[in-house]
C-alpha positions in Angstrom: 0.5 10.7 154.6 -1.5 12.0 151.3 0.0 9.9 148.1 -1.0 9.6 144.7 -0.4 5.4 143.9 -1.4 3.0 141.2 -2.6 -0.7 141.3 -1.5 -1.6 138.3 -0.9 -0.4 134.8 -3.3 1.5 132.7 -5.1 5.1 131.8 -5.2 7.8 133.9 -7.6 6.4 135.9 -5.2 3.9 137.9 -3.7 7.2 139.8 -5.7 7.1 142.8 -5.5 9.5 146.1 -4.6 7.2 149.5 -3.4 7.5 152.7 -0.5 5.5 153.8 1.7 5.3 156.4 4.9 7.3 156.5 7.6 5.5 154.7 10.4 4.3 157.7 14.0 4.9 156.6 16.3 1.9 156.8 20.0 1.9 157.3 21.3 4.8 155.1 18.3 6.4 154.0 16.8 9.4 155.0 13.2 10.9 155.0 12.3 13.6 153.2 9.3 15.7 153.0 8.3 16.8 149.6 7.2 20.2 148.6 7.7 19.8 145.0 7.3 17.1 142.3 8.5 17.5 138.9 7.1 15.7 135.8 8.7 13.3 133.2 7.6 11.4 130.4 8.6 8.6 132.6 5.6 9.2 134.8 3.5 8.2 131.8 5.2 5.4 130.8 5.8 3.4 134.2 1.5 4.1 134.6 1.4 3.0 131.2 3.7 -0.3 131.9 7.4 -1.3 130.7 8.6 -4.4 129.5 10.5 -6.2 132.5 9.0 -3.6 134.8 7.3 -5.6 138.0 6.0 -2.7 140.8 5.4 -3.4 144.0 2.1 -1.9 144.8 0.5 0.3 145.8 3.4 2.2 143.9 4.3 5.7 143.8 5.7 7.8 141.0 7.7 11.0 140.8 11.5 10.8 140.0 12.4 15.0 140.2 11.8 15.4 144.2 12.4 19.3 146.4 11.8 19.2 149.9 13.3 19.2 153.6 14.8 17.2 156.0 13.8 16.8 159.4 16.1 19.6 160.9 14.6 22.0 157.8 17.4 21.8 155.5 16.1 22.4 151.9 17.1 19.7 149.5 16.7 18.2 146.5 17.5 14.6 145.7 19.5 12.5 142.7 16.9 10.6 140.9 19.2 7.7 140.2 19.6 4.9 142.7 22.1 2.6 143.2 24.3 0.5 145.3 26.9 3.1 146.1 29.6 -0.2 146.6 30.4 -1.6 143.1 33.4 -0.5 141.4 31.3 1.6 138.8 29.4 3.6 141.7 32.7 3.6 144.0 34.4 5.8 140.2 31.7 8.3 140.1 29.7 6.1 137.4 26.9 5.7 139.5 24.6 5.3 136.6 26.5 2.3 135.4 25.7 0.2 138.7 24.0 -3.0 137.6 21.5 -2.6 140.3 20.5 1.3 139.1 17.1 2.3 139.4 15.1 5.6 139.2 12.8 6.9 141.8 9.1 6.3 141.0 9.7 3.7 138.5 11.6 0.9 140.5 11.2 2.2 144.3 8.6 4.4 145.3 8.8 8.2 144.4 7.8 11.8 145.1 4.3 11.9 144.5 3.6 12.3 148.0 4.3 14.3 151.2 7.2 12.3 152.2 9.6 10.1 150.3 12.6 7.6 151.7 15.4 7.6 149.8 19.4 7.1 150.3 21.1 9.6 152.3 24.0 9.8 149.1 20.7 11.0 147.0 20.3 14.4 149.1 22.0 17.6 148.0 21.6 20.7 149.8 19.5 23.3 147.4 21.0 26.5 146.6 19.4 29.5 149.3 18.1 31.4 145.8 16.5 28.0 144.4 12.8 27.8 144.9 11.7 24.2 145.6 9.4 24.3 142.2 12.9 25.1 140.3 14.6 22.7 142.0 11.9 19.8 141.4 12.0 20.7 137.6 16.0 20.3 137.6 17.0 16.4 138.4 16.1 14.7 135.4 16.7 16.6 132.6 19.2 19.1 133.5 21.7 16.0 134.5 20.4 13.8 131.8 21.5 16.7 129.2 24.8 17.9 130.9 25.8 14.2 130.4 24.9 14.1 126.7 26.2 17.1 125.5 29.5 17.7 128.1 30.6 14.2 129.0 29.3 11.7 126.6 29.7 13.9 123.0 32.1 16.6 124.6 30.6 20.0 122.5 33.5 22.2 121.8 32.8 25.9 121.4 32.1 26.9 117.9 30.6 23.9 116.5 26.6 23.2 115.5 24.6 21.3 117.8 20.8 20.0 116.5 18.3 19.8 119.5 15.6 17.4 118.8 12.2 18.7 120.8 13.1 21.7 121.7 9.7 22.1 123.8 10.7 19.1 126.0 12.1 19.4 129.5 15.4 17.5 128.4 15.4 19.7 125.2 14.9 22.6 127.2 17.8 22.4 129.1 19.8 21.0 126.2 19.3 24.4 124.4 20.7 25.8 127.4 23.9 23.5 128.1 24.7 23.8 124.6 25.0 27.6 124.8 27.0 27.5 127.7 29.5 25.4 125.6 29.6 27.9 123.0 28.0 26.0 120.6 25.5 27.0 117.9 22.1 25.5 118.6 19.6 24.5 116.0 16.6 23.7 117.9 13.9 21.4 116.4 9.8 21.8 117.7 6.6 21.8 116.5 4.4 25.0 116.8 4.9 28.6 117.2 4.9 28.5 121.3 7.3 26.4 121.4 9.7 27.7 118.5 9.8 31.3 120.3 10.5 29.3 123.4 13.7 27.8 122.0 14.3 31.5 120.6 14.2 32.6 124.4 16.2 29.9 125.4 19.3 30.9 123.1 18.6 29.1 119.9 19.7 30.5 117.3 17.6 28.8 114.3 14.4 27.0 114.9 13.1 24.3 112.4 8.9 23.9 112.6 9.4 20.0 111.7 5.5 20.5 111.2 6.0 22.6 108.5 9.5 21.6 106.9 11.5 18.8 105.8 14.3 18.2 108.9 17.5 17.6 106.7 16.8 19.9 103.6 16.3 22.8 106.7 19.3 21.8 108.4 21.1 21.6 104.7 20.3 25.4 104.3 21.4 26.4 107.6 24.8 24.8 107.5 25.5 25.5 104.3 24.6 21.5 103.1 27.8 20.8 105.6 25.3 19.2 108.4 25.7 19.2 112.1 28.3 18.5 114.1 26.0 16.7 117.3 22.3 15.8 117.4 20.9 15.9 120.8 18.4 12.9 120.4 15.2 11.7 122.7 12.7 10.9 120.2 13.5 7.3 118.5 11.9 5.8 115.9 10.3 8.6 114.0 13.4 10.9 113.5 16.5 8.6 112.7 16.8 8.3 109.3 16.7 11.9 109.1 19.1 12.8 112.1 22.0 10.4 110.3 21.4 12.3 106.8 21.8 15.6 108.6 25.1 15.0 109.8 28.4 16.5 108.7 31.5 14.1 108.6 32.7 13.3 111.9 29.1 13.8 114.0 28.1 12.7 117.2 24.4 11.3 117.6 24.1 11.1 121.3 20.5 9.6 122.4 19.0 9.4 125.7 15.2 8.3 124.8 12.7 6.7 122.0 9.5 9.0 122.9 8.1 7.7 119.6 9.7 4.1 119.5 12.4 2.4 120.1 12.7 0.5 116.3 14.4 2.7 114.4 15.8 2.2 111.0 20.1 3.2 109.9 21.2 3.3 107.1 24.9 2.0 107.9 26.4 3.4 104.8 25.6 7.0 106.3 27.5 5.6 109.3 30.6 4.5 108.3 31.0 7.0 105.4 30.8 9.9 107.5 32.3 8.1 110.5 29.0 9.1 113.0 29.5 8.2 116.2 26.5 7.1 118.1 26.2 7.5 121.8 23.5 6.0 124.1 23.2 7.9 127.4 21.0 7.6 130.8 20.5 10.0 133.1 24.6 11.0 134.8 26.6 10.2 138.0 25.4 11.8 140.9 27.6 14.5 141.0 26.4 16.1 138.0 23.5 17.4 140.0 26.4 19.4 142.1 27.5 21.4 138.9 24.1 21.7 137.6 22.9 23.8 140.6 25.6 25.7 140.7 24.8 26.8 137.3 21.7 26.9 138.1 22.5 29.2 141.2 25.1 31.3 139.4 22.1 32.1 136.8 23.5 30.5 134.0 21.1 27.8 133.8 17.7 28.4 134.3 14.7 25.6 134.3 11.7 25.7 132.9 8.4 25.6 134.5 5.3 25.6 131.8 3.1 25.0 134.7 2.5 24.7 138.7 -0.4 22.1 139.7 -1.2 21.0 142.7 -0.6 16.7 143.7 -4.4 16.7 143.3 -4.6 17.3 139.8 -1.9 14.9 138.6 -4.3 13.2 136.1 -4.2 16.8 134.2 -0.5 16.7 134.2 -0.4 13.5 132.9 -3.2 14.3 130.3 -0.6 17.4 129.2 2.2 15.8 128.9 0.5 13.0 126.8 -0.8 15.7 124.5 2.6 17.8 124.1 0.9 20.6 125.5 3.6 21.5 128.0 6.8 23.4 127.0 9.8 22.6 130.0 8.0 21.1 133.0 5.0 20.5 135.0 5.6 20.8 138.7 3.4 19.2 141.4 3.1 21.2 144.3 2.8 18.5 147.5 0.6 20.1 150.6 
């Protein structure tokens, strides 16, 4: 099979076109041939290198898989793995498994024409879902249902700040938060991606190029602050995310896109009684609702851009440069 693989960590330049024999599934799995490859920041960082991470190469990466099974049924697949036999997977907390993992950064992914994966991965794609939709739903459509519905629980009516509007997790974070009711403040840099949020359902955008985050979100709430920030950028936006908090908030995070050291002030905390809630990615049944949503046209992702597998060194080179509102999606031959 055609594959896209890295030798080791690095530039752009370590994603290499091979051949390699089709992957054998063990007891369990299933194979799976791709048609569609979606994009995460995660691609960049696993070619990059992670502390702790050890690939086993040639490695493969691509977590947001569409394809088919052998007898032609369209699927897409969970990105999460795990053991499906601990007490945590066995309660539909799947992504709590001490042994979790994510495809293309600890087993090989879905940059490729065929992929091996656990048959509990594979659910059946909605008839109306392209396989370029589907491949740009897995990460960030579950990753920001399980922010926003399970881990801060949005109730209609209250003010939600979206961090990154332009993102793929922001994206559909715009989106989930609508569906809750909620009032979305949504946070980018640029005029593409402001009238993108606009489209979305935002209903204020904040140019954070342009204006100070907290005195902006000040004026929109009437100095009252938010009630949940939707946060995947780290470092650089912290102390400002805590000050624009009303009493009572919910900070639920999911990522550190600009670092992972960030500074609190605890006094901010305590006084206003934040809550802070880390998340990663959400059980595997979350990708169930999502497409229904997603079917029933009430969730919609968003596709910036269609590239072929060939060309993965420009997607890579666009999502480095935050030139990509929603997702890339590699199209596999």
């Amino acid at each position: 099979m055609q594959a896209i693989v890295i030798h080791g960590h690095g530039g752009v330049d370590q994603l290499e076109s091979a051949v390699l024999p089709v992957p054998e599934p063990g007891p369990g799995e299933v194979l799976v041939r791709v048609e569609a490859c979606g994009m995460n920041h995660l691609d960049v960082w696993v070619r990059k290198g992670l502390p702790g991470l050890k690939l086993e190469y040639p490695h493969i990466l691509g977590a947001d898989v569409a394809g088919e099974l052998a007898d032609g049924t369209k699927v897409v697949l969970n990105a999460g793995v795990s053991c499906m036999r601990c007490q945590k997977c066995l309660s539909g907390q799947d992504n709590l498994c001490r042994s979790y993992g994510l495809l293309g950064e600890h087993r090989r992914g879905g940059n490729a024409q065929y992929v091996v994966v656990p048959a509990a991965n594979v659910v059946m794609r909605p008839s109306n879902v392209s396989a370029v939709e589907a491949a740009a739903i897995p990460v960030t459509f579950t990753t920001a249902w399980q922010m926003l519905v399970l881990k801060a629980q949005v109730a209609m009516g209250e003010t939600v700040l979206v961090l990154g509007a332009g993102s793929g997790v922001g994206s559909a974070g715009i989106q989930i938060a609508k569906l809750l009711g909620a009032r979305v403040i949504a946070t980018a840099t640029g005029e593409r991606k402001l009238e993108g949020a606009w489209k979305l359902g935002a209903d204020e955008t904040i140019d954070t190029s342009k204006h100070d985050l907290v005195e902006a979100v000040h004026k929109l709430t009437g100095r009252r602050g938010v009630d949940v920030v939707f946060e995947h950028i780290g470092t650089a936006v912290w102390p400002a995310v805590v000050r624009a908090c009303a009493r009572g908030a919910r900070i639920v995070t999911c990522g550190a896109t600009t670092g992972y050291d960030a500074s609190v002030d605890l006094r901010h905390i305590f006084f206003k009684q934040i809550s802070i809630l880390g998340s990663t990615m959400a059980p595997k049944g979350v990708l169930f609702e999502v497409l229904n949503q997603v079917a029933q046209g009430r969730l919609k992702p968003i596709v910036d851009r269609v590239l072929p597998l060939s060309q993965v060194k420009e997607a890579h080179r666009l999502i480095e440069s935050r030139e990509v509102f929603g997702k890339i999606v590699l199209e596999v031959p």
